[in-house]
C-alpha positions in Angstrom: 32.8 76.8 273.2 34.1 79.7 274.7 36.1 80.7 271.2 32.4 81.0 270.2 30.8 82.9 272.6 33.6 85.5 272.6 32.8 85.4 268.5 29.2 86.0 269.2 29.6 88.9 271.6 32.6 90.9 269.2 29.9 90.3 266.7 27.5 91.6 268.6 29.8 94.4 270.0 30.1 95.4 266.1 26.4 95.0 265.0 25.6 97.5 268.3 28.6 99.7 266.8 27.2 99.7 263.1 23.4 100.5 264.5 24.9 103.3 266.9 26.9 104.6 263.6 23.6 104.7 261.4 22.3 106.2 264.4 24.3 109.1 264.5 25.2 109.7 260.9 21.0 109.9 260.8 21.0 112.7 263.4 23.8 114.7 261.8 22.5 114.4 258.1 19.2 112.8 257.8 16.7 114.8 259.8 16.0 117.3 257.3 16.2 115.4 253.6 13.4 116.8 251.3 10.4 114.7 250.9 10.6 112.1 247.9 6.7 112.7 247.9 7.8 116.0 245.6 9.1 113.4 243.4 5.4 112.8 242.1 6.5 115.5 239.3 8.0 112.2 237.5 4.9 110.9 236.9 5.2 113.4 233.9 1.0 114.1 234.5 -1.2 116.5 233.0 0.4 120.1 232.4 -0.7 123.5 234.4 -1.9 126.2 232.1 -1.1 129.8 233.0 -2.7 132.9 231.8 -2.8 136.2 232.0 -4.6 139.1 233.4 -7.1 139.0 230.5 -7.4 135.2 230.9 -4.9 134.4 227.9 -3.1 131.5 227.7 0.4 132.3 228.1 2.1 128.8 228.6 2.3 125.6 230.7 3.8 124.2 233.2 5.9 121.4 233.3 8.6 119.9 235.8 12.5 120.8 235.1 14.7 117.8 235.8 18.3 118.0 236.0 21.5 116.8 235.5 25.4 117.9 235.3 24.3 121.3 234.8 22.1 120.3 232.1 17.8 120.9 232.4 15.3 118.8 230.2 11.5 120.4 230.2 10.8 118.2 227.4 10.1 114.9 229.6 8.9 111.6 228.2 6.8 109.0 229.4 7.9 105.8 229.4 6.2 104.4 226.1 7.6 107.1 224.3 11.1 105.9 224.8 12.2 102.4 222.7 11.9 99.5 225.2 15.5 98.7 223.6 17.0 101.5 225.3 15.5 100.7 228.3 16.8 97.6 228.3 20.1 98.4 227.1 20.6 101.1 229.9 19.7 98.9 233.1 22.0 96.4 232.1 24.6 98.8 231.5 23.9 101.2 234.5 22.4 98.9 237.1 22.1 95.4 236.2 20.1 94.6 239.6 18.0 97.7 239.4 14.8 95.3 239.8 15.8 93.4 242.2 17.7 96.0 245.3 15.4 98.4 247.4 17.3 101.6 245.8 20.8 100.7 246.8 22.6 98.6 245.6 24.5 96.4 248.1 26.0 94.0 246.2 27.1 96.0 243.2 28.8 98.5 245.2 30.7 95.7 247.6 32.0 93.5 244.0 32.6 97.5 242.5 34.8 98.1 245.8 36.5 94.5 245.3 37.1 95.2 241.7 38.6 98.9 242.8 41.4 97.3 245.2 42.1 94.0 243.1 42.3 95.9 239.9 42.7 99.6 240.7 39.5 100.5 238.9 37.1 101.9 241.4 33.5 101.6 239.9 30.9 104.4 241.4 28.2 102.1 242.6 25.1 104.0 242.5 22.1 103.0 241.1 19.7 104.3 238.6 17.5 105.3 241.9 20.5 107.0 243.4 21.3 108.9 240.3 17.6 110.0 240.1 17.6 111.6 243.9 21.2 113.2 243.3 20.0 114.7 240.3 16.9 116.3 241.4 16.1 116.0 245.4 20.0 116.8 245.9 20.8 118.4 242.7 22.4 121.4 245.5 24.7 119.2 246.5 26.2 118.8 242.7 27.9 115.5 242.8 30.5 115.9 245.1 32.0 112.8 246.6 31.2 113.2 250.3 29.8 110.8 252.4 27.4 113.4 253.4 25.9 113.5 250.3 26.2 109.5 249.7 24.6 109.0 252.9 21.6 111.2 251.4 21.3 109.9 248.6 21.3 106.3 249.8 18.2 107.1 252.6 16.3 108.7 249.8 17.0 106.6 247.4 15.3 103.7 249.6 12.6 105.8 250.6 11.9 106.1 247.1 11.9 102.7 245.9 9.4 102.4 248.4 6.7 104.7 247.6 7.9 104.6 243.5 7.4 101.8 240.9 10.6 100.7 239.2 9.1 102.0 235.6 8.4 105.5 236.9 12.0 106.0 238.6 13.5 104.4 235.0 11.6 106.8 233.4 13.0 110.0 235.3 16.4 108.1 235.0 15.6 108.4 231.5 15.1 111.8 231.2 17.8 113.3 233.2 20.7 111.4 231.8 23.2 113.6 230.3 24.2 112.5 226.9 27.1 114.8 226.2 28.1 119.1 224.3 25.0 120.2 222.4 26.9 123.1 222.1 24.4 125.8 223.8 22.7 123.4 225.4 23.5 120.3 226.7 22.0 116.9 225.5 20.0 115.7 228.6 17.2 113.2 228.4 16.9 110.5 225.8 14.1 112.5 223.3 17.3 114.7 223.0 20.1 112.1 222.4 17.6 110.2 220.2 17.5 113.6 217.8 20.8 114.7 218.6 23.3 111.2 217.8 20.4 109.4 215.2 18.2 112.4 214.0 14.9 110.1 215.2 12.4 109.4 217.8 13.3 108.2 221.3 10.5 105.7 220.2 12.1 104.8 217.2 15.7 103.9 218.5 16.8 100.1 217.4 18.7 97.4 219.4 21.8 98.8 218.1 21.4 102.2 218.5 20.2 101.7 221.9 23.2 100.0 222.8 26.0 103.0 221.9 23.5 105.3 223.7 24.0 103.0 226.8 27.5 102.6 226.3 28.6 106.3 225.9 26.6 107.3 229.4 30.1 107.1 231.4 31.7 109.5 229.5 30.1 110.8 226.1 32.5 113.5 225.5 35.2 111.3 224.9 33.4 108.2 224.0 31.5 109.9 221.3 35.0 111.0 219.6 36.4 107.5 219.8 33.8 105.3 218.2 36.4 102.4 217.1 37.9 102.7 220.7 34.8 101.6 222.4 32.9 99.8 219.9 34.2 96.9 221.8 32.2 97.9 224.8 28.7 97.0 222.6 29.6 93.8 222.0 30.1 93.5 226.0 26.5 94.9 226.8 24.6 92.9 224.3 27.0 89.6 225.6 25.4 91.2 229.3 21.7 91.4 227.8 21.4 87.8 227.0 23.2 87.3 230.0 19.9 89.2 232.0 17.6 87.4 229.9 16.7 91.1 228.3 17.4 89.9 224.5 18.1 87.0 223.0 21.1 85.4 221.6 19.6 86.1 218.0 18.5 89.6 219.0 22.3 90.3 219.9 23.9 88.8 217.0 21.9 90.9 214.6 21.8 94.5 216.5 26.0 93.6 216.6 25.7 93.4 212.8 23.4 95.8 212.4 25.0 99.4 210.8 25.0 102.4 213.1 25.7 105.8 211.8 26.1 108.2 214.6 26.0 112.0 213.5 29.1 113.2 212.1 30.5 109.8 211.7 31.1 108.0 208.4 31.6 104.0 209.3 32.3 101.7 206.8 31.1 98.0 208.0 32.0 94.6 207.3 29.2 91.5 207.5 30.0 90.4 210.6 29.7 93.8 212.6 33.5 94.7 212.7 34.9 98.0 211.2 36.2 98.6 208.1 36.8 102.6 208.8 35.3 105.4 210.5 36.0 109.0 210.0 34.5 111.8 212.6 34.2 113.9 209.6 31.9 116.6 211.8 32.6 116.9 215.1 30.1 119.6 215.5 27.2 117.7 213.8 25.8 117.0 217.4 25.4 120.9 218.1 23.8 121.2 214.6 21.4 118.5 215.5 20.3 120.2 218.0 20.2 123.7 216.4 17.7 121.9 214.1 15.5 120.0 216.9 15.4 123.6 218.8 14.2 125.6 215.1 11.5 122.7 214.6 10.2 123.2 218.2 10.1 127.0 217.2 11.7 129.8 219.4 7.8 130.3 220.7 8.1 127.8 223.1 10.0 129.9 225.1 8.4 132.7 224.8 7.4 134.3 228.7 10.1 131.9 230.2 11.0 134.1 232.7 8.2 135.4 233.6 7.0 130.9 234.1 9.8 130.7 236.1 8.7 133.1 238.7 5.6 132.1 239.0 6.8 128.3 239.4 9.7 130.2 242.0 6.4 131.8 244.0 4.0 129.0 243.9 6.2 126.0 245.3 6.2 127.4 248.9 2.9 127.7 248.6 1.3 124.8 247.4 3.9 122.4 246.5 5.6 120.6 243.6 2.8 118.0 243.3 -0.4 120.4 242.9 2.2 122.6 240.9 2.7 120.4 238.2 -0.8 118.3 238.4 -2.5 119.9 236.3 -4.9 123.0 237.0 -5.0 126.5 236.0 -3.2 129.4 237.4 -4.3 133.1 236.6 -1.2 136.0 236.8 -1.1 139.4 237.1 0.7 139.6 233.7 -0.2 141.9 231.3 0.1 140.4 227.5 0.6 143.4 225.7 3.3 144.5 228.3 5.2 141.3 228.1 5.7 140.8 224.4 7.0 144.4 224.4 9.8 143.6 226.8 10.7 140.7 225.3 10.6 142.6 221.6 12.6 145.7 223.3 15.2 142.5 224.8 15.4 141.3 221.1 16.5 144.7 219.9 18.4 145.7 222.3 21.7 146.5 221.3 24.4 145.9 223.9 27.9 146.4 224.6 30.5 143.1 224.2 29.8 141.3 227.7 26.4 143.1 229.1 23.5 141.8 229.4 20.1 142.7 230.9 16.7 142.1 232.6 13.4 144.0 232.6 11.0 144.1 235.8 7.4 145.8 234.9 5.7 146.3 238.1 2.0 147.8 238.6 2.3 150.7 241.2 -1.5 149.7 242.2 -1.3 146.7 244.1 2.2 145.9 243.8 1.4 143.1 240.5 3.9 141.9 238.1 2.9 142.7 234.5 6.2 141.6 233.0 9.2 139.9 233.4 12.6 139.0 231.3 15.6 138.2 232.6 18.6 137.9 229.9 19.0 139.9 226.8 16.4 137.5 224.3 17.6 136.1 220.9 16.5 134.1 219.0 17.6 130.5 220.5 17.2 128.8 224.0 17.1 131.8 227.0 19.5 130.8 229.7 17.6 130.0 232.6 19.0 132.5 234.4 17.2 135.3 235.4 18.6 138.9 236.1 15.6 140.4 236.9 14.6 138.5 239.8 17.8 136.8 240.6 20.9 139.3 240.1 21.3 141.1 243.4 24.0 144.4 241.8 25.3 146.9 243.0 22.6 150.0 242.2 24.8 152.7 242.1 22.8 156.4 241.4 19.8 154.6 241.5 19.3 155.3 245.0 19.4 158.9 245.0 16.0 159.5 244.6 15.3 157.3 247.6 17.7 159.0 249.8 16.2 162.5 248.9 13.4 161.9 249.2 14.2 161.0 252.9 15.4 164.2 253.3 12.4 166.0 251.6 10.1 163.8 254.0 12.7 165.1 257.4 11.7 168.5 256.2 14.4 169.6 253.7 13.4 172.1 250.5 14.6 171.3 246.8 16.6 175.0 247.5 18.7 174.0 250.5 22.0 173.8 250.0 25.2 171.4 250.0 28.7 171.6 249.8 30.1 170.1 246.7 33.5 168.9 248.5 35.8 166.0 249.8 35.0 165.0 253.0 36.6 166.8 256.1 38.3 164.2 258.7 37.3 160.9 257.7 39.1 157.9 255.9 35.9 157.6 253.3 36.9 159.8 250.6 34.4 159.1 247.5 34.4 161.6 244.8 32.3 162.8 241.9 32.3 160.7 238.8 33.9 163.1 236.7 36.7 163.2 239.8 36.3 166.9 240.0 34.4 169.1 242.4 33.4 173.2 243.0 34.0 173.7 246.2 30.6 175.9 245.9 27.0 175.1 248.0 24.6 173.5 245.2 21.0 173.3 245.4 19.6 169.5 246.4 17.9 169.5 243.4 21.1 170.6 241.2 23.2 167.9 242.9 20.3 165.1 242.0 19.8 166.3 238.4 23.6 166.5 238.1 24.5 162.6 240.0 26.7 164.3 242.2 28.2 162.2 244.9 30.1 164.5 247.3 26.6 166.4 248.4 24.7 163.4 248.2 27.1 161.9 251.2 27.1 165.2 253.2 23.6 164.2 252.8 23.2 161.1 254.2 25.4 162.4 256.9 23.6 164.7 258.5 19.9 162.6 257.7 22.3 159.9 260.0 22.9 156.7 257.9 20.8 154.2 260.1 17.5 156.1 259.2 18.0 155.5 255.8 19.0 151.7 256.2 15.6 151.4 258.0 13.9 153.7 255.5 15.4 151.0 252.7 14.3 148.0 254.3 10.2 149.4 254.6 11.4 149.2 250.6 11.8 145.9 250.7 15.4 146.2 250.3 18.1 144.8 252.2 21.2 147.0 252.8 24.6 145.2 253.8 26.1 145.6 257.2 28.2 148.2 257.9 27.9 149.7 254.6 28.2 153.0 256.4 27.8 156.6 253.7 28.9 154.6 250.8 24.8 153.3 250.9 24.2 156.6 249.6 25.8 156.3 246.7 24.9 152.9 245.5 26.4 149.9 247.2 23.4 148.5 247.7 22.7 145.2 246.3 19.3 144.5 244.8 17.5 142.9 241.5 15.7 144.9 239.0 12.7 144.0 240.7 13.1 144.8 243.9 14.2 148.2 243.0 11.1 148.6 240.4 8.7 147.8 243.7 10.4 150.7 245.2 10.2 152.9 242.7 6.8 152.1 241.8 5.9 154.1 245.5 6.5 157.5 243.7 3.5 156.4 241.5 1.1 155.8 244.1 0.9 157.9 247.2 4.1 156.5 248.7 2.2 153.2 249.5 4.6 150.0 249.2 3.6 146.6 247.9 5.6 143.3 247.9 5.9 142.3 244.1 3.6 139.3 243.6 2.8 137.1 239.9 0.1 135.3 241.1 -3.9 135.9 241.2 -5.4 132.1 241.7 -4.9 128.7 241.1 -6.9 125.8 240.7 -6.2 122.1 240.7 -7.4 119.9 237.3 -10.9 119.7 238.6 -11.3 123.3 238.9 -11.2 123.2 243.0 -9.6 126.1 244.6 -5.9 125.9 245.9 -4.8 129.4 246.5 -6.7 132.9 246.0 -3.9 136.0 246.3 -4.8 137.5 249.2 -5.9 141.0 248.6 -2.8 143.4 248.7 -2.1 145.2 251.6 0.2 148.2 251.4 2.8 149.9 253.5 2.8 153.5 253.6 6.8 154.5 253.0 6.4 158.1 252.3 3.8 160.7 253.1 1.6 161.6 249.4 2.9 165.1 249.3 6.4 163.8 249.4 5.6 161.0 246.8 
C-alpha cells in the first residue's frame, strides 16, 4: 500500500512538473504566435481586383504560400488536385492525419523509438505542422529548435480546431516543395503535375500519384535515382490498402502500371519491375517548367511589384482575410507610367552583376504612380523588390539635400568653400577623382562638380545633427553616429524613399509619406478603407524649393 501511494504522489509530482513546464515554455514562446484566423487565405476564395487611377484593371490578388524558399501564387482547390494524390500523400506523410488534433503524438513517440533502436530519426510533424511552419512561421525557416517546434505544435492544434482536415490538405498541397525547376522552384502539386508528367494536377493516376508521394523527402536526389527508390512505391501502395485508401486490386495495377517521369526513359517488364532506365535529361524538369511559365504568358506578371506593395500596405490595415476575400482596391498608379518603367527595365542594358529598381512618385500628394523592383526580362521577376526593399548606400545623392539646408540657413549659390583635406581630424574623405585645388569654389561649382571635400566643410559648419533631423522630416533614417561622412552618402535608403524626398523640390517643399492605395472594398462592394486625405509636412520654405 504504501509502495503505491508513494507511486501516486511521484506521479503526481511529475504531472505538476510537466503542467508547470507547459506553463512556462507558454509564457516564454507562446504569448505572441500569429493568429491561425489569417490562415482563412487557404480557403483559396474569390480573388481581389486592383486597378488603377483611371479605374483599369491592373491585376488580382491572390495569397503567396510558401515553402523551402520556394512561393506558389498559382493555388488549387482541392477538386482540382487527383484524389489519388491525395491519398497517396497522407499515407506517406502522415498516415494519422485524420485522426490526431494537429500533432501527432503517437507518430512522433514510434518515430523517436525507431530513431534510438535503429539510428534513423524520423521528423515527426504532421501535414498540419508542415502547413503552420511553412506559412504562419515561415520566419523561422525550418530550424530545429524547440522554440520553433513548440510553435508550431500550439498552432498547429489551434488550427485543427478552427480548420477542416480537407482545407489544411489542400494548403499542404500547395506548398509542398517538389524539387530544382531551375529558376524557380517546383512548389505546389499544379506545378509537379506539369513539371515530372507534363499534365493536370487533376489528371495524375494511382501510379503517378505514388512517385510524387514518394519523392517528397528528398526530390533532389530521389528524382535522380528512380531504380533506387522504386522500391519505396511498392511500400506506399502495400501502406494504402493497409489505410483502407485503395484496394488490393487498385495497388496491384497502379504497381504495373508504366510511369515515365520527364527525362527518364524506363523500360518495364509485366509485372511492374524494371527492365532499364536511363536519366537521359536531367534538365527536362527545368524545361517543363520553362514551357508551363511561356503557356501562362510573361503577362501574368506584369505590375508584380507594384501588387506586392500594395498587398505589403494593406495587411496592417485591414488584414490577410479581407485582403484576399475578394473586393476591389483602387491605386494611385498611373498605367501609362507603369508600363513605361517596366518597358525602360526590359531595355535596360546593365553591367555584369547590377541590377535595378524604379520608384515614380507624384510630388502632389505623395502617390505612387509606378513601381519595379529588379531589372524585368522576359521570365518569372524575382520577388524581390529593390525599390521598396533595398536600403543602399546613396552616395552623391544627398547633396542636393544637404544644400539646400544650407541655402534655407541663409547661404548664397556664390559663397565659398575650400576645396581641401580636412585640418585636425582622423576623417579624411577625399574627392572622387583623389585630387583637390586647394582654391575656395563656389557652392554651386562644388554641387555641379560632386565634390566631396567642400561638401564636408559644409556639413561642418551647418553642424551635422541639424541635418540628421533635417533627413528624418524626409522620411529618412540616418545611422548613428554617422558623423560628416552623412554628407557624402552613407545613408541608407530605397529608391523610394529617396524619390519621396526628392519629389519636395517639385512642390513647394511640402513632404508626403509615399502611399499605393486610394480605397478598398470587400466582395459586396461595402467600404473597408478610404486613404485618408494626404496631409503634408512643410520640409523647406517655397523660395528654397
Amino acid at each position: 500500500m504504501r509502495f503505491l501511494v508513494g507511486l501516486s504522489r511521484f506521479v503526481a509530482i511529475v504531472l505538476l512538473l510537466v503542467a508547470l513546464g507547459v506553463v512556462a515554455l507558454y509564457w516564454m514562446w507562446g504569448r505572441n504566435l500569429p493568429s491561425v484566423t489569417d490562415l482563412d487565405v487557404l480557403e483559396v476564395s474569390g480573388q481581389t481586383r486592383v486597378y488603377d487611377r483611371q479605374n483599369a484593371l491592373i491585376g488580382t490578388l491572390t495569397p503567396s504560400l510558401s515553402s523551402s524558399g520556394g512561393t506558389n501564387r498559382n493555388l488549387l482547390k482541392l477538386g482540382q488536385i487527383s484524389p489519388w494524390l491525395q491519398k497517396a500523400v497522407v499515407t506517406s506523410e502522415d498516415r494519422r492525419f485524420y485522426e490526431h488534433h494537429g500533432v501527432d503524438y503517437i507518430g512522433i513517440a514510434r518515430g523517436l523509438l525507431k530513431g534510438l533502436l535503429q539510428n534513423d530519426l524520423e521528423g515527426g510533424s504532421s501535414i498540419t505542422q508542415q502547413v503552420v511552419k511553412n506559412t504562419l512561421l515561415s520566419d523561422l525557416q525550418s530550424a530545429r529548435t524547440a522554440e520553433r517546434k513548440f510553435k508550431e505544435a500550439v498552432l498547429a492544434y489551434q488550427l485543427d480546431r478552427n480548420y477542416d482536415k480537407d482545407r489544411i490538405l489542400n494548403a499542404y498541397l500547395n506548398i509542398i516543395y517538389w524539387g530544382d525547376g531551375g529558376r524557380d522552384d517546383i512548389v505546389g502539386a499544379g506545378t509537379a503535375a506539369r513539371a515530372y508528367f507534363g499534365k493536370d494536377a487533376a489528371d495524375l493516376n494511382l501510379a503517378e500519384s505514388v512517385y510524387l508521394a514518394t519523392i517528397i523527402p528528398a526530390p533532389n536526389r530521389r528524382y535522380k535515382q528512380f531504380a533506387a527508390f522504386r522500391p519505396l512505391m511498392k511500400d506506399l501502395l502495400d501502406r494504402m490498402v493497409e489505410d483502407g485508401r485503395v484496394t488490393g486490386a487498385e495497388a496491384d495495377a497502379a504497381w504495373k502500371t508504366p510511369i515515365y517521369p520527364a527525362g527518364w526513359r524506363i523500360g518495364w517488364n509485366a509485372d511492374g519491375t524494371l527492365r532499364s532506365a536511363v536519366l537521359e535529361n536531367i534538365y527536362r524538369l527545368q524545361e517543363n517548367m520553362n514551357a508551363l511559365e511561356a503557356a501562362q504568358g510573361t503577362g501574368r506578371f506584369a505590375y508584380q511589384y507594384y501588387l506586392q506593395a500594395v498587398e505589403k500596405e494593406l495587411v496592417p490595415i485591414i488584414g490577410r482575410k479581407a485582403l484576399y476575400g475578394g473586393g476591389k482596391i483602387v491605386t494611385g498608379m498611373s498605367l501609362s507610367a507603369q508600363q513605361s518603367a517596366e518597358r525602360a527595365s526590359l531595355d535596360a542594358r546593365l553591367p555584369d552583376g547590377a541590377t535595378l529598381g524604379i520608384a515614380l512618385v507624384s510630388p502632389q500628394g505623395g502617390e505612387v504612380l509606378a513601381l519595379v523592383g529588379q531589372k524585368l526580362t522576359s521570365g518569372r521577376p524575382s520577388d524581390w523588390d529593390n525599390a521598396t526593399q533595398a536600403r543602399r548606400q546613396v552616395g552623391s545623392s544627398i547633396k542636393p539635400l544637404l544644400y539646400t539646408l544650407a541655402l534655407e540657413t541663409g547661404w548664397k549659390q556664390s559663397d565659398t568653400v575650400l576645396d581641401s583635406p580636412l585640418p585636425n581630424t582622423s576623417y579624411q574623405p577625399q574627392n572622387y577623382d583623389g585630387r583637390w585645388t586647394g582654391r575656395y569654389v563656389t557652392m554651386r561649382y562644388s554641387l555641379d562638380h560632386s565634390l566631396n571635400l567642400p561638401t564636408v566643410r559644409i556639413a561642418q559648419e551647418l553642424g551635422i545633427q541639424n541635418f540628421e533631423a533635417k533627413l528624418r522630416q524626409l522620411g529618412l533614417t540616418p545611422p548613428p553616429e554617422a558623423g560628416l561622412s552623412l554628407s557624402i552618402g552613407t545613408l541608407e535608403a530605397s529608391p523610394l524613399q529617396m524619390a519621396a524626398a526628392y519629389a519636395t523640390f517639385a512642390n513647394g517643399g511640402l513632404y508626403y509619406a509615399p502611399t499605393l492605395v486610394r480605397s478598398v472594398e470587400d466582395a459586396r462592394g461595402v467600404s473597408l478603407y478610404t486613404r485618408p486625405a494626404p496631409t503634408p509636412k512643410r520640409v523647406w520654405d517655397a523660395q528654397t524649393a
